[in-house]
FIDO-350774 format. One record per residue (C-alpha): x, y, z. Coordinates in steps of 0.1 Angstrom, whole numbers, padded with zeros to 4 digits, always signed. Example, Ala and Ser with C-alpha at 12.3 -4.5 7.8 and 13.67 -1.06 7.14 Angstrom:
// FIDO-350774
+0123-0045+0078/+0137-0011+0071/
// end
This chain:
// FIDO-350774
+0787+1217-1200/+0787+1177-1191/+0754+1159-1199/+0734+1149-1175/+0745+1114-1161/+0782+1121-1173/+0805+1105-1143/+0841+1099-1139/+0856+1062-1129/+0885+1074-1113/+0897+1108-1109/+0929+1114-1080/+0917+1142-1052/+0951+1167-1065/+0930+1174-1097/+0898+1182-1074/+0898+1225-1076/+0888+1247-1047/+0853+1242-1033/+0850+1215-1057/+0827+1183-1053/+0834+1148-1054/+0826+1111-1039/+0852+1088-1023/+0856+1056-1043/+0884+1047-1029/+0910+1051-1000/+0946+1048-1015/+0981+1052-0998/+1013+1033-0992/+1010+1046-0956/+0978+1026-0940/+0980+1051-0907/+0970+1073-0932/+0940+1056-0944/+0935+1042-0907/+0934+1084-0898/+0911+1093-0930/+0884+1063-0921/+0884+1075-0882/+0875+1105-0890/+0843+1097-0917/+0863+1097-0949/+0854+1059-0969/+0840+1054-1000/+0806+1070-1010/+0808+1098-0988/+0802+1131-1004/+0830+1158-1001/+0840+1196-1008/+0872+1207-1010/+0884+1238-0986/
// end
């Protein structure tokens, strides 16, 4: 598969599949009550997350 210490820079959350891992390295939207909303509930960069 990848090597060990492979990484990507910048990959958007819509190619993320089901129950698949990732790191926040960034909050991006036009709409900052969006962000506001995502940061409120725990979501900034270098938290951990799973998609469901």
């Amino acid at each position: 598969m990848f090597a060990q210490g492979f990484s990507v820079g910048y990959s958007p959350l819509s190619l993320l599949k089901l129950k698949g891992q990732g790191v926040v390295t960034r909050l991006k939207n036009s709409d900052r009550e969006v962000v506001d909303k995502l940061i409120a509930i725990g979501i900034n960069p270098g938290v951990k997350i799973i998609l469901e």
